[in-house]
C-alpha positions in Angstrom: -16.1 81.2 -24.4 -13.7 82.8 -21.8 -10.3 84.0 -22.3 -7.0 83.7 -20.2 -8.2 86.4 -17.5 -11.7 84.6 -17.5 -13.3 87.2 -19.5 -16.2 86.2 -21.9 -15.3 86.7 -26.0 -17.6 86.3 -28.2 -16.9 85.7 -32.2 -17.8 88.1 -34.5 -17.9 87.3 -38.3 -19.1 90.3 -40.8 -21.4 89.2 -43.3 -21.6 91.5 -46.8 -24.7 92.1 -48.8 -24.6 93.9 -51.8 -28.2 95.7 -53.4 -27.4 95.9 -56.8 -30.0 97.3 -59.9 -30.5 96.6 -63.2 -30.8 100.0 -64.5 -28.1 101.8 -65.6 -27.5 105.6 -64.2 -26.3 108.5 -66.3 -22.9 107.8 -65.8 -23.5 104.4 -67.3 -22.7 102.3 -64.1 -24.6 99.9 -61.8 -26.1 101.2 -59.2 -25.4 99.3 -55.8 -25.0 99.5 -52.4 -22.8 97.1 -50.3 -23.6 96.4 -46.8 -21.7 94.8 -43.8 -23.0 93.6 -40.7 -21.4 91.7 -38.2 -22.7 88.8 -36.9 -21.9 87.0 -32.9 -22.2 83.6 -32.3 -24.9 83.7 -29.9 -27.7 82.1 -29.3 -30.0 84.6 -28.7 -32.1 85.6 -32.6 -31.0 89.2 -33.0 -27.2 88.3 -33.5 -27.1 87.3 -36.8 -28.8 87.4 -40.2 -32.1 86.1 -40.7 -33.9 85.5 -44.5 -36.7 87.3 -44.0 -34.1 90.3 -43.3 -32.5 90.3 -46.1 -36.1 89.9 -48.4 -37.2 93.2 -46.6 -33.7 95.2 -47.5 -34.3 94.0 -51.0 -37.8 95.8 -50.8 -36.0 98.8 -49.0 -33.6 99.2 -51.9 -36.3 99.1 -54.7 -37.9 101.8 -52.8 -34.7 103.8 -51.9 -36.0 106.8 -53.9 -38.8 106.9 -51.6 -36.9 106.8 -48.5 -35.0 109.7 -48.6 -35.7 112.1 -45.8 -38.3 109.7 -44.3 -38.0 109.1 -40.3 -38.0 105.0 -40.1 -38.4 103.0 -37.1 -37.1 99.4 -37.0 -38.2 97.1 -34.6 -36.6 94.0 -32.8 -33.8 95.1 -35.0 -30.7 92.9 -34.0 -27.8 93.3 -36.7 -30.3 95.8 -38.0 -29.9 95.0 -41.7 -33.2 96.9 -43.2 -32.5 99.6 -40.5 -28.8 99.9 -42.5 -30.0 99.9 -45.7 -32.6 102.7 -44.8 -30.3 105.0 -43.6 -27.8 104.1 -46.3 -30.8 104.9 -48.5 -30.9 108.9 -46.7 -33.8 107.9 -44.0 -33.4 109.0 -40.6 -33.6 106.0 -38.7 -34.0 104.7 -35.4 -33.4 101.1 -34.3 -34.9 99.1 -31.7 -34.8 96.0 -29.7 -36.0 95.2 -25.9 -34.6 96.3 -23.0 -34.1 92.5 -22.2 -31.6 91.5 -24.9 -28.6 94.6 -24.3 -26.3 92.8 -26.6 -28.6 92.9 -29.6 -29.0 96.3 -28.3 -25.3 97.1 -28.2 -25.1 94.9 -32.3 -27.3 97.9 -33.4 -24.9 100.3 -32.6 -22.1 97.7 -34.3 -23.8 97.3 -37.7 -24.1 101.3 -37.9 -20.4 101.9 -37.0 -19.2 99.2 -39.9 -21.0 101.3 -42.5 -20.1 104.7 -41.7 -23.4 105.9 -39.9 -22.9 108.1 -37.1 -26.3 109.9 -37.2 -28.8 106.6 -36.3 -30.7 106.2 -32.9 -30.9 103.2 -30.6 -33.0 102.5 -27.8 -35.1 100.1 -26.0 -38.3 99.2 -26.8 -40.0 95.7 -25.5 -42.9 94.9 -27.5 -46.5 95.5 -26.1 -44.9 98.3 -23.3 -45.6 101.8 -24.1 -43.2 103.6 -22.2 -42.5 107.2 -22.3 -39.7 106.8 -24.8 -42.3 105.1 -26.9 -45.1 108.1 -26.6 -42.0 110.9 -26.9 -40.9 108.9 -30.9 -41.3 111.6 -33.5 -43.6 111.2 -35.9 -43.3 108.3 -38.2 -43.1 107.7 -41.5 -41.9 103.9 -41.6 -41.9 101.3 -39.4 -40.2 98.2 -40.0 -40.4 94.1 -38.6 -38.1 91.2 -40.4 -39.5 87.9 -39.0 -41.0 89.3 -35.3 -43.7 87.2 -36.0 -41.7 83.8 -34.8 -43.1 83.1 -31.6 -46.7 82.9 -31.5 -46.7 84.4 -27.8 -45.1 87.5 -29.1 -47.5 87.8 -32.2 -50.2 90.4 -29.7 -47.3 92.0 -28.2 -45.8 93.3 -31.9 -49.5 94.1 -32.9 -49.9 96.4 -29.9 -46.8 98.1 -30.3 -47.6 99.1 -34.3 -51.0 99.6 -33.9 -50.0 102.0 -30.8 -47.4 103.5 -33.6 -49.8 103.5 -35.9 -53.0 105.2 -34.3 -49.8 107.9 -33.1 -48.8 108.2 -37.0 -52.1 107.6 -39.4 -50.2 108.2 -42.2 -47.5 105.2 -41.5 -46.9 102.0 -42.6 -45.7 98.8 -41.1 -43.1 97.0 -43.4 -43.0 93.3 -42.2 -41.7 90.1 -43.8 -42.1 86.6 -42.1 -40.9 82.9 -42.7 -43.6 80.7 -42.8 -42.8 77.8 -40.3 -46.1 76.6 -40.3 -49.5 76.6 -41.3 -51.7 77.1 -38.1 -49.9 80.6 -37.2 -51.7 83.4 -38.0 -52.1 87.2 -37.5 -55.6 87.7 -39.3 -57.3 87.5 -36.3 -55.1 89.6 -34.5 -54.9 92.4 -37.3 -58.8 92.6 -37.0 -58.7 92.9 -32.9 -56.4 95.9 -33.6 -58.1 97.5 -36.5 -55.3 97.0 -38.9 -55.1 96.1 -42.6 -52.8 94.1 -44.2 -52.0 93.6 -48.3 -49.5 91.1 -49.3 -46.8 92.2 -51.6 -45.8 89.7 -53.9 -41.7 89.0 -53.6 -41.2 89.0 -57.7 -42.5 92.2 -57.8 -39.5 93.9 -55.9 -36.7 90.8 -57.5 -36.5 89.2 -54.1 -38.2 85.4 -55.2 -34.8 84.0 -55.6 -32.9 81.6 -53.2 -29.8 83.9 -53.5 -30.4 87.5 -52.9 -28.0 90.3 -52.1 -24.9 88.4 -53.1 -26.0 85.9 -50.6 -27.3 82.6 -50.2 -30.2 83.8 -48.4 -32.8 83.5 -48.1 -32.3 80.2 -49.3 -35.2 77.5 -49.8 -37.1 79.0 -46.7 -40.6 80.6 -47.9 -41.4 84.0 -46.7 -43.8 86.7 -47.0 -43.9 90.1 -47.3 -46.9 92.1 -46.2 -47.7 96.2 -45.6 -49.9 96.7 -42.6 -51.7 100.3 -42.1 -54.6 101.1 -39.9 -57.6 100.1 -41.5 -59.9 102.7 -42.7 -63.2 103.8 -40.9 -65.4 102.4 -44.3 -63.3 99.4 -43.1 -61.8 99.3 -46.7 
């Protein structure tokens, strides 16, 4: 909308998740972690909270411990909730989205100023374009995708892009999660063009096969997947 000087306003919401666990630390307490990101009424994707984001911050969390001091890139990051919890979690993170959508761009930098983190990189990155800031990343540890498989047109263009990172860093993995929306999409044939493996990782396994998760009410009835895709070995194992 535009306000009395004809200047474009956009409405912002913040949107709280809290990453609780079970286990009790020494000093007899919950362990949790409570996240904010703010969300714009926009109608471009990367402006607000997806499911599949919050599924893969659950799996962050469980694996905070692991985390710590690991260099984590997020792409098509939006609001940037895994990227948050990451660097809440003592990664050094860098977020990304494309050049073409500069207020997703610009909600990066939002969702790391509402939680304190001063320390996180953004930049551009369009998927299937290896630019020079692509080839000058520092080595990887992490990458991570919540739902950038959702337009089948894209699907080569993300696989180019990780199996670029990954052929960079052979050591990485590619943290994805995806809603299923329908049956004839894909990425098997894909993953084998580009030499990449992929193993499933079941969402009970990390808590996250609940309709409510993080003290919210997503991801709701939607059904998504969560999957770890590395290069695939030269046995082809």
């Amino acid at each position: 909308m535009m306000d009395d000087k004809g200047t474009e306003t956009l409405f912002v919401a913040r949107r709280v998740f809290t990453f609780e666990e079970n286990k009790k630390n020494t000093e007899n307490a919950e362990e949790s972690l409570i996240v904010s990101i703010p969300e714009v009424l926009d109608p471009q994707y990367g402006m607000y909270v997806w499911p599949c984001a919050v599924v893969l911050a659950q799996y962050l969390w469980t694996q905070r411990e692991k985390l710590r001091d690991k260099t984590v890139l997020e792409l098509g990051a939006g609001v940037s909730l895994p990227g948050v919890v990451a660097a809440k979690c003592g990664a050094k993170v860098i977020l990304s989205d494309s050049a073409k959508t500069p207020r997703c761009l610009e909600n990066c930098r939002h969702s790391c100023e509402a939680n304190g983190l001063h320390d996180v990189s953004v930049m551009d990155l369009t998927w299937g374009e290896i630019s020079p800031d692509v080839i000058r990343l520092p080595k990887l540890d992490i990458i991570l995708g919540s739902d950038v498989f959702y337009d089948p047109q894209d699907f080569e263009d993300v696989l180019v892009t990780v199996a670029f990172l990954l052929r960079k860093n052979p050591k990485a993995q590619f943290w994805t999660t995806y809603q299923e929306r329908s049956a004839d999409w894909s990425i098997e044939v894909l993953l084998h063009r580009w030499k990449l493996s992929c193993v499933e990782i079941q969402l009970d396994t990390f808590n996250a096969n609940k309709g409510e998760l993080a003290g919210s009410t997503l991801p709701g009835c939607h059904i998504i997947q969560m999957m770890i895709i590395t290069l695939k070995s030269e046995d082809g194992l």
